[in-house]
N, C-alpha and C positions, 0 to 999 in steps of 0.2 A: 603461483601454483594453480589458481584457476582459470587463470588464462591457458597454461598448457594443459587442464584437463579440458577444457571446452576447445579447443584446436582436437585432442583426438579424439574426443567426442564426435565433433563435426565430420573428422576424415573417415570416420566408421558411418556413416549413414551414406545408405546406399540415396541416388539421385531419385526414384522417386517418394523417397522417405524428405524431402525438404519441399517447402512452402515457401515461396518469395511474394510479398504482397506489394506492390506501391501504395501510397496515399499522395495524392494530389492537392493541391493546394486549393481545388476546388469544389472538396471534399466539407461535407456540410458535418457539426457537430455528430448528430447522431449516425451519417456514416461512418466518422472516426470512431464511434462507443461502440459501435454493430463490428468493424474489425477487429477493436483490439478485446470485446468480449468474447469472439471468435476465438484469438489467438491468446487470451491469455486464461480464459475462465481456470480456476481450480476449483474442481469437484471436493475436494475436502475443505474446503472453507465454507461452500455454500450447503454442505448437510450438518457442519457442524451449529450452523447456525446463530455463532456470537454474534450480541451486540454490540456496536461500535460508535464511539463518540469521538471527534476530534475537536481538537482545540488550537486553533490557530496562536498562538503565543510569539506573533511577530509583526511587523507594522507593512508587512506585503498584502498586500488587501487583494482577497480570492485566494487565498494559496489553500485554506482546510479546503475549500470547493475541489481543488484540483485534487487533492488527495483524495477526495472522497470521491470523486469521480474516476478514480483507479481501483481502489476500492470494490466498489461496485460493480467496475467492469470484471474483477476478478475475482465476482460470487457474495463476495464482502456484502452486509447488511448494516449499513452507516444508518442510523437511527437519530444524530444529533450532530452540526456543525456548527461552531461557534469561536467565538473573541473573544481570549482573556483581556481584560481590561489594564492589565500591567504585561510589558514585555518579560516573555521567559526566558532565562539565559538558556535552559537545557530541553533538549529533547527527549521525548520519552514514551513509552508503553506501558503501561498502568492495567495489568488483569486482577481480577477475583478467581480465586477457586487453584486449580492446575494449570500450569503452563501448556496450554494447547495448543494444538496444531497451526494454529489461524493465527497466536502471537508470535511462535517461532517464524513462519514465514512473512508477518510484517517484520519482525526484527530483523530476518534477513535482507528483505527488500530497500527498510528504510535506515538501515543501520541503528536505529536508535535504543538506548539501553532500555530494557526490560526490569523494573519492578514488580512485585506481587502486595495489594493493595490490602489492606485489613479492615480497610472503608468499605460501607457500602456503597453504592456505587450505582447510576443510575444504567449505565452499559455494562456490558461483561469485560468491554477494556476498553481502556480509555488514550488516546494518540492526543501527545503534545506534540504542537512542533514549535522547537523554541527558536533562536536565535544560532546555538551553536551549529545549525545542521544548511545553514542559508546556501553556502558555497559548496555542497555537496548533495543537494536533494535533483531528483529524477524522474521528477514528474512534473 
C-alpha cells in the first residue's frame, strides 16, 4: 500500500518540484551531514525540542553513533549515547508525558515499539536498539 501511494505521489510532482542529489564516494563526513540535513531536516522535531538518549543494546560497536547521527541530521537533540552492558533482545522508544510528535516519527522511521515510561527519565525519550531490529535497521 505505500509503495503505490509513494509511485502516485511521485507521478504528481511536477519536474521541477524534484531534487536528484549524488554523493560520491569522495565525499567527506560532514559533506554527507551538510546533505542529508539539507534533505531531511524536520522542522517539527527541532522546535519541539525532546531530549534524546539512545542506548545501544547490541554487540555492533558504533551503531547508537549512527543513529544519533541521523537524528541530528533530522533536527533531533541526542543528548546521551550509550552501551548497555547486557545485550537487549528488544527494541524500543521509551517517552514521558504525551506521545509526541518527535516519537511518532521515530516510530515510524525506526519501526520500533513505542512505550510510555512512568520513570523518570534523564531524556524525554529514550531509543533502545536491541537485537531484534539488527536485519532490518536503515541507517
Amino acid at each position: 500500500v505505500d509503495l503505490i501511494k509513494l509511485f502516485i505521489f511521485t507521478k504528481s510532482l511536477k519536474e521541477n518540484e524534484i531534487e536528484e542529489e549524488f554523493v560520491s564516494e569522495d565525499f567527506t563526513a560532514r559533506e554527507i551531514d551538510s546533505l542529508v540535513r539539507r534533505l531531511f531536516n524536520d522542522n517539527f522535531i527541532e522546535k519541539e525540542g525532546k531530549k534524546i538518549q539512545i542506548i545501544n543494546g547490541t554487540d555492533v560497536s558504533g551503531l547508537g553513533n549512527r543513529l544519533a547521527r541521523l537524528i541530528v541530521n533530522m533536527g533531533g537533540d541526542v543528548i546521551i549515547v550509550a552501551t548497555e552492558n547486557s545485550e537487549q533482545k528488544h527494541s524500543q522508544i521509551a517517552y514521558t508525558g504525551d506521545k509526541s510528535y518527535t516519537v511518532e516519527r521515530l516510530n515510524k522511521l525506526l519501526g520500533f515499539n513505542t512505550i510510555e515510561s512512568k520513570n523518570r527519565m534523564i531524556a524525554d525519550i529514550i531509543i533502545t536498539i536491541g537485537i531484534d531490529s539488527l536485519d532490518s535497521l536503515s541507517f
